[in-house]
C-alpha positions as CSV (number, residue, x, y, z in Angstrom):
1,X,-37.0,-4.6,1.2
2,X,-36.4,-8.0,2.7
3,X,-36.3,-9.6,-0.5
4,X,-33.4,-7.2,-1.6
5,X,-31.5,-7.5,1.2
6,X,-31.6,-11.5,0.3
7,X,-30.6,-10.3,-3.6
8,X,-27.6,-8.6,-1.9
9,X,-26.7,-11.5,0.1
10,X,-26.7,-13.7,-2.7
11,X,-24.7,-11.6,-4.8
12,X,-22.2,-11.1,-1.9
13,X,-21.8,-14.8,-1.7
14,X,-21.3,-15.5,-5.7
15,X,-19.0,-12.4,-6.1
16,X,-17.0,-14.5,-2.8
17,X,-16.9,-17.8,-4.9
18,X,-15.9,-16.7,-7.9
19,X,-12.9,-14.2,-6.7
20,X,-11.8,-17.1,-3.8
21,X,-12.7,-14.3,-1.0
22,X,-12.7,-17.0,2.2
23,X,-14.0,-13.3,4.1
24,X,-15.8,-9.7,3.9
25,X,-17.4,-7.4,6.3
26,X,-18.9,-4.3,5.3
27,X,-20.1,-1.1,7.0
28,X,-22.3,1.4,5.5
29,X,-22.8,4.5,7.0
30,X,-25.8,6.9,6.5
31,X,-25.1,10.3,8.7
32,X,-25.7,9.0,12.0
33,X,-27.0,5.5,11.3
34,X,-25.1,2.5,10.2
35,X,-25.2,-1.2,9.1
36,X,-22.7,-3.8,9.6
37,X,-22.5,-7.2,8.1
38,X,-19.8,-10.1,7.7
39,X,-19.8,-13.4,5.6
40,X,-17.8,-16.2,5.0
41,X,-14.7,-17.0,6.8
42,X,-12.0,-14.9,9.3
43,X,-9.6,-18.3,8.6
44,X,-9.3,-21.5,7.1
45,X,-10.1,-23.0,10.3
46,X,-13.5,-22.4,10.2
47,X,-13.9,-19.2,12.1
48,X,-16.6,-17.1,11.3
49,X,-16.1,-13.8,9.9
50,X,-18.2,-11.2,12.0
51,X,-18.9,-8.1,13.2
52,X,-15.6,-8.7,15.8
53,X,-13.4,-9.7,12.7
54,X,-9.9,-7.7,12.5
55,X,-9.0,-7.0,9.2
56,X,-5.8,-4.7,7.9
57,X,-6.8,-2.0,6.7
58,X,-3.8,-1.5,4.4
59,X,-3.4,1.8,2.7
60,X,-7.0,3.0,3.5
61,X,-5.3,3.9,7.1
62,X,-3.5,7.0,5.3
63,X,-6.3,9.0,5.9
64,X,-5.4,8.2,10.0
65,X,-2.3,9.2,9.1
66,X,-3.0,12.6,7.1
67,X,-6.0,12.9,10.4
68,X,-3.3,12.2,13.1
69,X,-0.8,15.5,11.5
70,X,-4.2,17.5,11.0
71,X,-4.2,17.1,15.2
72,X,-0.8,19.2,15.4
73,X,-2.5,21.3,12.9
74,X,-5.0,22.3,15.0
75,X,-3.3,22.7,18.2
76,X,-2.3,26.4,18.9
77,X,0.6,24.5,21.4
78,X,2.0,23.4,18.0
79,X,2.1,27.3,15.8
80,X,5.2,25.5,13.7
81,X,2.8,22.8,12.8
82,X,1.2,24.3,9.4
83,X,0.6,22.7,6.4
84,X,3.3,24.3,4.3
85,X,6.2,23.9,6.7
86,X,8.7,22.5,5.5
87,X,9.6,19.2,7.3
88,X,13.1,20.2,7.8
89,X,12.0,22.9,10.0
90,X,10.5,20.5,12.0
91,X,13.1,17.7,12.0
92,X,16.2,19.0,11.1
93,X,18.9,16.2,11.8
94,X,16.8,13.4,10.4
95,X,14.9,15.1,7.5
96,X,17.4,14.9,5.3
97,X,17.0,14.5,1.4
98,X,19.5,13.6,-1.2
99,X,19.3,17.1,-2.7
100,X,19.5,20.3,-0.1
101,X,17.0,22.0,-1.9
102,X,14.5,19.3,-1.7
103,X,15.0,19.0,1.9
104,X,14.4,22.6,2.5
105,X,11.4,23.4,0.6
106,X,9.4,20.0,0.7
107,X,6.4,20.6,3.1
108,X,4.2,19.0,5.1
109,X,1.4,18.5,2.8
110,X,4.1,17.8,-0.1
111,X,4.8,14.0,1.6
112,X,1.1,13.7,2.4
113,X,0.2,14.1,-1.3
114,X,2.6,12.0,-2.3
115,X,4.4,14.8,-4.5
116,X,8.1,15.2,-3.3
117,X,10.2,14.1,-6.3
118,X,11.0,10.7,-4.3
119,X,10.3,7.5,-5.9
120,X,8.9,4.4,-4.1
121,X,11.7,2.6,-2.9
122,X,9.8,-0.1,-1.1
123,X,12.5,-2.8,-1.2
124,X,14.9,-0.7,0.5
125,X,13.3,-0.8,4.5
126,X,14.1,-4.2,6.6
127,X,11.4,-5.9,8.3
128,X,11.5,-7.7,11.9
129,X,12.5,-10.9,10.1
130,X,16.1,-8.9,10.2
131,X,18.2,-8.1,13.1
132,X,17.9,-4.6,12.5
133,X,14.3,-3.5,11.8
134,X,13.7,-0.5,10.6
135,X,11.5,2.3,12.4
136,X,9.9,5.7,12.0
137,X,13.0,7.3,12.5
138,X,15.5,5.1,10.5
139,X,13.0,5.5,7.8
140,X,13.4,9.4,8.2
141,X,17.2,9.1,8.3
142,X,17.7,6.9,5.6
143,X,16.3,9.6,3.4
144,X,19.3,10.9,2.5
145,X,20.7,8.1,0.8
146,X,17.7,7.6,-1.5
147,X,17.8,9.0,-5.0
148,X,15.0,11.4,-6.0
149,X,13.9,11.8,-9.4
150,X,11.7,14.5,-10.1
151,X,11.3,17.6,-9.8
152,X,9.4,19.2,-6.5
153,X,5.5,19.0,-7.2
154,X,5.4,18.1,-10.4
155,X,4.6,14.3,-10.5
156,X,2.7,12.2,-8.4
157,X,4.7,9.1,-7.2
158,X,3.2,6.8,-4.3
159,X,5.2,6.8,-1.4
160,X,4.9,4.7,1.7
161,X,7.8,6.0,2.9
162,X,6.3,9.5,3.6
163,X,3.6,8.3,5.4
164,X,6.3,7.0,7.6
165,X,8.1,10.1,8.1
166,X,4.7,11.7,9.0
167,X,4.6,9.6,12.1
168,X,8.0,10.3,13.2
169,X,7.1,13.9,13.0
170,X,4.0,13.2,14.8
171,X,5.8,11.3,17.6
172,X,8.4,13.9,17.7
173,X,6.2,17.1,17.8
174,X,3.8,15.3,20.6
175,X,6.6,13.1,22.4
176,X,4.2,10.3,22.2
177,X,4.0,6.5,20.6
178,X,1.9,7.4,17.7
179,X,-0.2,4.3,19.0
180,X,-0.9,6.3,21.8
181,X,-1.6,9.5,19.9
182,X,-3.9,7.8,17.9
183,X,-5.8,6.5,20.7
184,X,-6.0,9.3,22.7
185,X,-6.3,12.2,20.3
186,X,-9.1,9.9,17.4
187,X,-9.7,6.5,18.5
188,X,-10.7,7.2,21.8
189,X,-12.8,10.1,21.2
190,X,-14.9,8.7,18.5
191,X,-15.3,5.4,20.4
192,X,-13.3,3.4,18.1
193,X,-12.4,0.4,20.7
194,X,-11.7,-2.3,18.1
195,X,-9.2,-0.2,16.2
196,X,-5.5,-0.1,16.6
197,X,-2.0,0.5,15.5
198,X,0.4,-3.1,15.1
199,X,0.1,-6.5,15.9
200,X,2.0,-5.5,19.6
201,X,-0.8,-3.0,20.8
202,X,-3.5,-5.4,19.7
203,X,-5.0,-7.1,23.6
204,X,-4.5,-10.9,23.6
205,X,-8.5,-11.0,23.7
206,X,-8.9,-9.2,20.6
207,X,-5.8,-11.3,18.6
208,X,-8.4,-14.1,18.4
209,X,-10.8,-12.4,15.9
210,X,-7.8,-11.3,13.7
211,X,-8.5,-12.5,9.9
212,X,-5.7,-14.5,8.5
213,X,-4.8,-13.5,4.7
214,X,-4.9,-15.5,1.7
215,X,-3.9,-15.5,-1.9
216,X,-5.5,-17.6,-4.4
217,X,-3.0,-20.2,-6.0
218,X,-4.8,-21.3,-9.5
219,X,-2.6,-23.7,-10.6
220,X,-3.0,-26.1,-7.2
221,X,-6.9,-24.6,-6.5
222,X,-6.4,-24.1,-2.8
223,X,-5.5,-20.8,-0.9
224,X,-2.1,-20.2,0.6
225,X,-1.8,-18.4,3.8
226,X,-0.2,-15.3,4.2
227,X,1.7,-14.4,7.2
228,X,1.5,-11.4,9.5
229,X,3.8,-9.7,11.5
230,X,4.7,-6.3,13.8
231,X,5.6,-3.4,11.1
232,X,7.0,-0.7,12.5
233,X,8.8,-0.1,9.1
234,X,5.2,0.0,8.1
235,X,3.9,2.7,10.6
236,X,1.8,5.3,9.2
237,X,1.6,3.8,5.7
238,X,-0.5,0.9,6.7
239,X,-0.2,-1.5,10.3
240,X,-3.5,-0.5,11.2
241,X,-6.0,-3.6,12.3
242,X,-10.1,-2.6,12.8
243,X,-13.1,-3.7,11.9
244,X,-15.6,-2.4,9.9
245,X,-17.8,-0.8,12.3
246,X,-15.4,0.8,13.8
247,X,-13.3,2.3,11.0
248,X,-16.9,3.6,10.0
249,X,-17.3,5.6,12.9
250,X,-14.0,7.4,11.5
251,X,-16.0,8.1,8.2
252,X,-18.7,9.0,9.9
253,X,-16.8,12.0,11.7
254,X,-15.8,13.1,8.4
255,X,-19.2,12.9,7.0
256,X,-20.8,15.0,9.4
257,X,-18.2,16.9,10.4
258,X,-18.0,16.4,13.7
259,X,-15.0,16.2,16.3
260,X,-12.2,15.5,17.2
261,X,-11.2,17.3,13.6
262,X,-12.0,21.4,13.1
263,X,-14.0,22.1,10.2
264,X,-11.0,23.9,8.6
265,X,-8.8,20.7,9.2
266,X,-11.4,18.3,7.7
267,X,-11.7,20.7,4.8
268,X,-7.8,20.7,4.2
269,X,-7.9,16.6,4.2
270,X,-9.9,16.5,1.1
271,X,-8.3,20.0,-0.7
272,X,-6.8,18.3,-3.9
273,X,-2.9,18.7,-3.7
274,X,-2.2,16.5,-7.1
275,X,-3.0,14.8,-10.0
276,X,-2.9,11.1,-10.5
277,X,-2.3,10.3,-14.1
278,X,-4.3,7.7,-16.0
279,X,-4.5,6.2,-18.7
280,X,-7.2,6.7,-21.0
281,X,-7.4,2.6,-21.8
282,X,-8.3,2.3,-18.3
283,X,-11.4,4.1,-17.2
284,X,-14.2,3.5,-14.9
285,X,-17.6,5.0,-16.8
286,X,-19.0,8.2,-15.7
287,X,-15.6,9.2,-13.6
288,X,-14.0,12.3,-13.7
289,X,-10.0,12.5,-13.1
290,X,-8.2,11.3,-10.0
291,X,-6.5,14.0,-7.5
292,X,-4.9,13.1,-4.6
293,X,-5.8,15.2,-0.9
294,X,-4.2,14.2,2.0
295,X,-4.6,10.8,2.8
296,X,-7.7,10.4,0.3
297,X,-8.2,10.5,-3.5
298,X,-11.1,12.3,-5.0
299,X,-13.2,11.8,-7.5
300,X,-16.3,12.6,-9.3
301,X,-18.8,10.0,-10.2
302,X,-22.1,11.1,-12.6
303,X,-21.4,14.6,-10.8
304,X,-21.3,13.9,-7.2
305,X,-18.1,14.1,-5.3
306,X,-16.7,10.3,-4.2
307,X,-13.5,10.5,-1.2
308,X,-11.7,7.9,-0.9
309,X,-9.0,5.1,-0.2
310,X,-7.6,1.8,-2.0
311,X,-5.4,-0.7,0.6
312,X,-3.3,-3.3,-0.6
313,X,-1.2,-5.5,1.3
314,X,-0.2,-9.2,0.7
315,X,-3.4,-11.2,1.7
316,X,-6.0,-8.3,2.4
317,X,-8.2,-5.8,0.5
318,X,-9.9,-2.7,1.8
319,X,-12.4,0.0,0.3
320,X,-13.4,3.1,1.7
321,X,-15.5,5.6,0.2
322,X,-17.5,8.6,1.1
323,X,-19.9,10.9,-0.4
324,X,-20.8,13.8,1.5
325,X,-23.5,15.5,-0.7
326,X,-25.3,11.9,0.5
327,X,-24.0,12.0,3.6
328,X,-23.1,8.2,2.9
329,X,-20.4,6.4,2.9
330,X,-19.2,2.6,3.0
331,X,-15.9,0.2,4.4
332,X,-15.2,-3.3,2.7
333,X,-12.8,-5.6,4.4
334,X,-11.6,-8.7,2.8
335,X,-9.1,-11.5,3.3
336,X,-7.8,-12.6,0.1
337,X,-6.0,-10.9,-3.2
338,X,-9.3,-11.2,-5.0
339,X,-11.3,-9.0,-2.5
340,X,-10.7,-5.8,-4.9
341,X,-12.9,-7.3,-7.5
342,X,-15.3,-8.0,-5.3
343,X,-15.3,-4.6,-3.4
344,X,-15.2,-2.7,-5.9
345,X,-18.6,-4.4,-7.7
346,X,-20.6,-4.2,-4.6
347,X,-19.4,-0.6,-4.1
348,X,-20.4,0.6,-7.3
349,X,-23.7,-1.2,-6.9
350,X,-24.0,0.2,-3.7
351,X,-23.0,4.1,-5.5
352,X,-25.6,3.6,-7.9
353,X,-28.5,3.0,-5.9
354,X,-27.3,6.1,-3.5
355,X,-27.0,8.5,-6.4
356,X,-30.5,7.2,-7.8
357,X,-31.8,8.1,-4.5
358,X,-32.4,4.4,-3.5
359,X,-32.4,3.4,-0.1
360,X,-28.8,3.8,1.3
361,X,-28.4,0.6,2.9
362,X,-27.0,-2.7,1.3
363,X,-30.6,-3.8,0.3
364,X,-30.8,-0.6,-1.6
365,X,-28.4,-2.4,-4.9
366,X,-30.2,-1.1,-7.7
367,X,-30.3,-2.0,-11.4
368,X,-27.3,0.5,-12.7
369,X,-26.1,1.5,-16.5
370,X,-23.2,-0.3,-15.9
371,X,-23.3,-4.4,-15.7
372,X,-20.4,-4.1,-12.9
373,X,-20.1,-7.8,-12.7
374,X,-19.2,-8.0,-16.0
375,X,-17.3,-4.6,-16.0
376,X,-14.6,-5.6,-13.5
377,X,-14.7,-9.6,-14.6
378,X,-13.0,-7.7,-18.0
379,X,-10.9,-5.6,-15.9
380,X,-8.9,-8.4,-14.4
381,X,-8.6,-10.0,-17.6
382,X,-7.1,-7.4,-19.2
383,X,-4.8,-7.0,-16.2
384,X,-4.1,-10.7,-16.5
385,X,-3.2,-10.2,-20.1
386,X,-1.2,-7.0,-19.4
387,X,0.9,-9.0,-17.4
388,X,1.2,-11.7,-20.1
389,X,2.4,-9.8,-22.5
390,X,4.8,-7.2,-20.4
391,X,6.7,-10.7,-19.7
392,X,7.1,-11.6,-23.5
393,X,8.3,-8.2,-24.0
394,X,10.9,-8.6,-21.3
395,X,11.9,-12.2,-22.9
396,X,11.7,-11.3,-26.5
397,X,13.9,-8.0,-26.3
398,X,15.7,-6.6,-23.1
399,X,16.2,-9.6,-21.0
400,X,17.3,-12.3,-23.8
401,X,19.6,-14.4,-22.5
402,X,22.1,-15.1,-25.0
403,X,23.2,-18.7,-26.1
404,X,25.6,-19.9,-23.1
405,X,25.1,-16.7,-21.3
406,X,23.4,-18.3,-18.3
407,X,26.4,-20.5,-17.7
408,X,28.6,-18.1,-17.5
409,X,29.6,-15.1,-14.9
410,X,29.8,-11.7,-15.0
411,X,32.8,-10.5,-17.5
412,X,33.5,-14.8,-17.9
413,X,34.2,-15.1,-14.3
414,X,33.0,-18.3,-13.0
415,X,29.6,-17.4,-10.8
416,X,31.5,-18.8,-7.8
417,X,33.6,-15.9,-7.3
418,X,30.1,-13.2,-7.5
419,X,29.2,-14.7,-4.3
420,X,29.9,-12.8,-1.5
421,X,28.4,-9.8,0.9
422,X,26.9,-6.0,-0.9
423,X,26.1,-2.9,0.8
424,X,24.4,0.4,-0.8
425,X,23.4,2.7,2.4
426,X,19.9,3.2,0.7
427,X,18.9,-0.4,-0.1
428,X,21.2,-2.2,2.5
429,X,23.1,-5.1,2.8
430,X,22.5,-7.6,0.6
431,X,24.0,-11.6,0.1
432,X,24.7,-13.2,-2.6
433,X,24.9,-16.8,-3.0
434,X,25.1,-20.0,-5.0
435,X,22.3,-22.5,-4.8
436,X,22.1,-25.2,-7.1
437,X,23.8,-23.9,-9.6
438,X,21.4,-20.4,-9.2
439,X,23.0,-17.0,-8.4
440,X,20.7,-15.8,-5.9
441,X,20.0,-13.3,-2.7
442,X,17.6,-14.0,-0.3
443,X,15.5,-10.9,0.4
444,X,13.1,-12.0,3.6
445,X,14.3,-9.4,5.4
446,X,12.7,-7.0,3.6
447,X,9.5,-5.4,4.1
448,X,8.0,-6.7,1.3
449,X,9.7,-10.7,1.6
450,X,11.3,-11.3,-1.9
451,X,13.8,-13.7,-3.4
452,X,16.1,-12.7,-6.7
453,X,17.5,-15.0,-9.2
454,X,20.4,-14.0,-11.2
455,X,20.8,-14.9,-14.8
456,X,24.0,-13.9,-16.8
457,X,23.1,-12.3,-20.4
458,X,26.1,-11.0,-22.0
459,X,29.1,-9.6,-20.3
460,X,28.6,-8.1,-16.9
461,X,25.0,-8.2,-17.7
462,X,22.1,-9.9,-15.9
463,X,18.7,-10.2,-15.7
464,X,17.5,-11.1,-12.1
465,X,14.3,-12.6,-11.4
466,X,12.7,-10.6,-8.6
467,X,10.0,-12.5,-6.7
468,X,7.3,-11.2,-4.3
469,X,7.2,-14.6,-1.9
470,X,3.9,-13.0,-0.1
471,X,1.9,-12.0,-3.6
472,X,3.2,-14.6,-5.7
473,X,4.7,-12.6,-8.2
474,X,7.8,-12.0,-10.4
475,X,9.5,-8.9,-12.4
476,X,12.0,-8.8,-14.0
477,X,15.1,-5.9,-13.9
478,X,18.6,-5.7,-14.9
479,X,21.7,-6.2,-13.3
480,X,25.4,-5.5,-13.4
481,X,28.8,-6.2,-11.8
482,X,31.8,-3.8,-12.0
483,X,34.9,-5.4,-12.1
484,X,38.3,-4.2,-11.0
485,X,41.9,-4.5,-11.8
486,X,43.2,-8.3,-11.6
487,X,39.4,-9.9,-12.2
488,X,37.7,-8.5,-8.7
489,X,34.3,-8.0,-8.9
490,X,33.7,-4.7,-6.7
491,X,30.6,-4.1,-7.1
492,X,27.0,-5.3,-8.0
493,X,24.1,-2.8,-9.7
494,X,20.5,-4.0,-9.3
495,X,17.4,-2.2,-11.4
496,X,15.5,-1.8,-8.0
497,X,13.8,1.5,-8.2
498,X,10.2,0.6,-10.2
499,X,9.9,4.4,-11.4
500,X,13.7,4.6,-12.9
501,X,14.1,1.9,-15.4
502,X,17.8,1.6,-16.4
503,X,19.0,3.0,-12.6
504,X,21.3,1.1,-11.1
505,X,21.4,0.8,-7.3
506,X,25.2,0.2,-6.7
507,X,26.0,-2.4,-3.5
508,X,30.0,-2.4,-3.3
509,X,31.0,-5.4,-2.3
510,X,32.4,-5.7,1.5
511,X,33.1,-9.9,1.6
């Protein structure tokens, strides 16, 4: 198989040039066995990635999450704790929703499976770069002042938020740091030493194997670093840092079934709660639909059940998958925006060679049906083009600017007198202000850093130029201001909601 393993290598490595992935690591577990291996680079200082490389594991670390609540589950201390409590019960003065019906009957496993009516709202939770960083329990609070927009579980929406608010109930149930409920009721347990919860729990020793993120910049062919701070607004959603072999050991308790999780709660993290739509345009060949669990998405693959988990955060890529009929399952770390491609060809490799009854380590790649290569090369084309041609759209119709529009202000008022301080209790505050002849609001405080650019379209209309400073990326929404008696703008309405095209978030104006 030696010759294999070098076939795999050199794949790895090509798959690495061509999608500018400066690092990977990789863990493939096969029921009580496992294989770890790194290439490339932790940083563009020439560190090596290896086995003791840190990544963040982004979204994958909802399954934690989902694992951590399935704890209280379990514990007969906790007979409150069930599945289909509603949260309210639970936290009654900070679970609060915008609709009193909502915030009575959504449950437990309703924000775990992302199916509570409430829309994303990612731009609306401040960051440490503010004075007022938001928290597990300001997260909860601020609840209230978010709009929902469907119905109870009827529609699945992604929601970081409610990953949040499942660590506040965690931290509130157990009277704990959820750090330290992590570690003592999973991490520790299963021998997970090189996991752990936010840059401030990470030991000084261990900060110098942390991977540095990247994004690929075409236009000037070099990588820009990403930077990396404490999340708290992040906690449960993502803001966990491992590396492969130790994440796996996580999988690897789910595979077999072993503790610290009961049977009954490991069978409840992978029950289907919801399904995630798709589009029949984009399909993966010889998938079944998407459902959502807790914590995990599952899936079918030529017949044989795949669990699961995506992460995405600015500068790093994770895959985790699991198939239990195989008792197999693998964790992909990368340091870069192109990892997914790359993760997601050596995974399916990796899938085919399992479910062909190869050998289930990395040397077992086999020849497949599918030319993945190729397959997910078209993929990010298509995505490429997508975007393409979602910004002519915006251009050619809804976000014209109309001829000596951008010179002007809201209602003819000169764009001078927009400047000033807004505040929505949802969203916060926000400032606007006049740079080189640019309306604009600096949004680094946010979660998510952004920067918006205000151009005036026809009366109090704007479109505003929303830019993700981390991904390197733009949107476009609309925008209004509401003028008073006498002239006064009052008020400023900004598209920010990504599910509710044509919503206006309202920030009255206080300065």
């Amino acid at each position: 198989m030696a010759h294999k393993t070098i076939e795999f290598e050199q794949l790895v490595a090509r798959l690495m040039e061509e999608w500018k992935v400066p690092g990977l690591s990789i863990a493939v577990v096969q029921g009580d066995e496992m294989f770890a291996k790194s290439f490339g680079q932790a940083n563009l200082e020439g560190d090596k990635c290896t086995e003791d490389t840190l990544f963040d594991l982004a979204s994958t670390s909802k399954a934690t999450t989902a694992a951590a609540v399935a704890c209280l589950v379990d514990d007969e201390a906790y007979p409150d704790v069930q599945w289909t409590t509603p949260v309210s019960k639970l936290l009654s003065e900070d679970f609060v929703l915008s609709d009193p019906e909502y915030t009575k009957n959504v449950t437990i496993e309703d924000i775990l499976s992302h199916r509570t009516g409430l829309p994303g709202h990612d731009n609306s939770y401040l960051s440490v770069r503010t004075k007022h960083a938001d928290n597990a329990r300001s997260i909860t609070r601020n609840l209230r002042n978010l709009p929902l927009n469907k119905p109870l579980r009827t529609t699945y929406q992604y929601s970081n938020i409610m990953y949040t608010v499942a660590t506040h109930l965690v931290e509130t149930i157990s009277g704990i740091s959820y750090a330290d409920f992590l570690r003592s009721k999973i991490w520790d347990p299963l021998g997970m030493q090189h996991t752990y919860h936010d840059h401030p729990n990470i030991p000084s020793a261990a900060k110098e194997h942390l991977a540095t993120g990247h994004r690929w910049d075409a236009e000037k062919e070099s990588y820009i670093r990403i930077g990396s701070y404490p999340s708290p607004e992040g906690q449960g959603a993502g803001s966990i840092f491992s590396t492969t072999s130790s994440y796996a050991k996580f999988i690897r308790a789910l595979l077999t079934g072993s503790a610290p999780l009961s049977s009954t709660a490991q069978k409840e993290l992978v029950t289907p709660r919801t399904i995630i739509p798709s589009r029949e345009d984009w399909t993966i060949p010889y998938y079944s639909h998407s459902l959502y669990a807790l914590g995990c998405i599952v899936e079918s693959y030529q017949g044989h059940t795949v669990i699961g988990h995506d992460g995405d955060v600015s500068g790093f890529k994770a895959l985790v998958r699991w198939m239990p009929e195989f008792q197999w399952g693998v964790v992909m770390l990368g340091n870069s925006e192109g990892a997914f491609y790359a993760e997601q060809v050596l995974f399916h490799g990796l899938m085919d060679g399992v479910v062909r009854g190869a050998s289930t380590s990395p040397s077992g790649l086999e020849k497949a049906d599918v030319d993945w290569v190729a397959f997910w090369r078209e993929w990010a084309e298509r995505e490429k083009e997508e975007e393409r041609a979602e910004r002519r759209e915006e251009d050619e119709e809804r976000f014209r600017v109309t001829e000596g529009g951008e010179k002007e202000g809201a209602g003819g008022l000169p764009v001078e007198t927009l400047v000033g301080r807004y505040f929505n209790a949802g969203y916060k505050g926000l400032v606007l202000e006049e740079w080189e002849g640019k309306l604009i609001a600096d949004g680094h405080d946010r979660s998510f850093p952004l920067l918006l650019t205000f151009t005036h379209l026809q009366g109090k209309r704007f479109v505003v130029e929303v830019e993700d400073l981390w991904a390197g990326k733009t949107r476009k929404v609309g925008a209004e201001f509401r003028i008073g008696e006498g002239g006064k703008v009052e008020a400023l309405g900004v598209e920010f909601v990504e599910e509710m095209e044509g919503y206006l978030v309202w920030f009255d104006r206080v300065a």
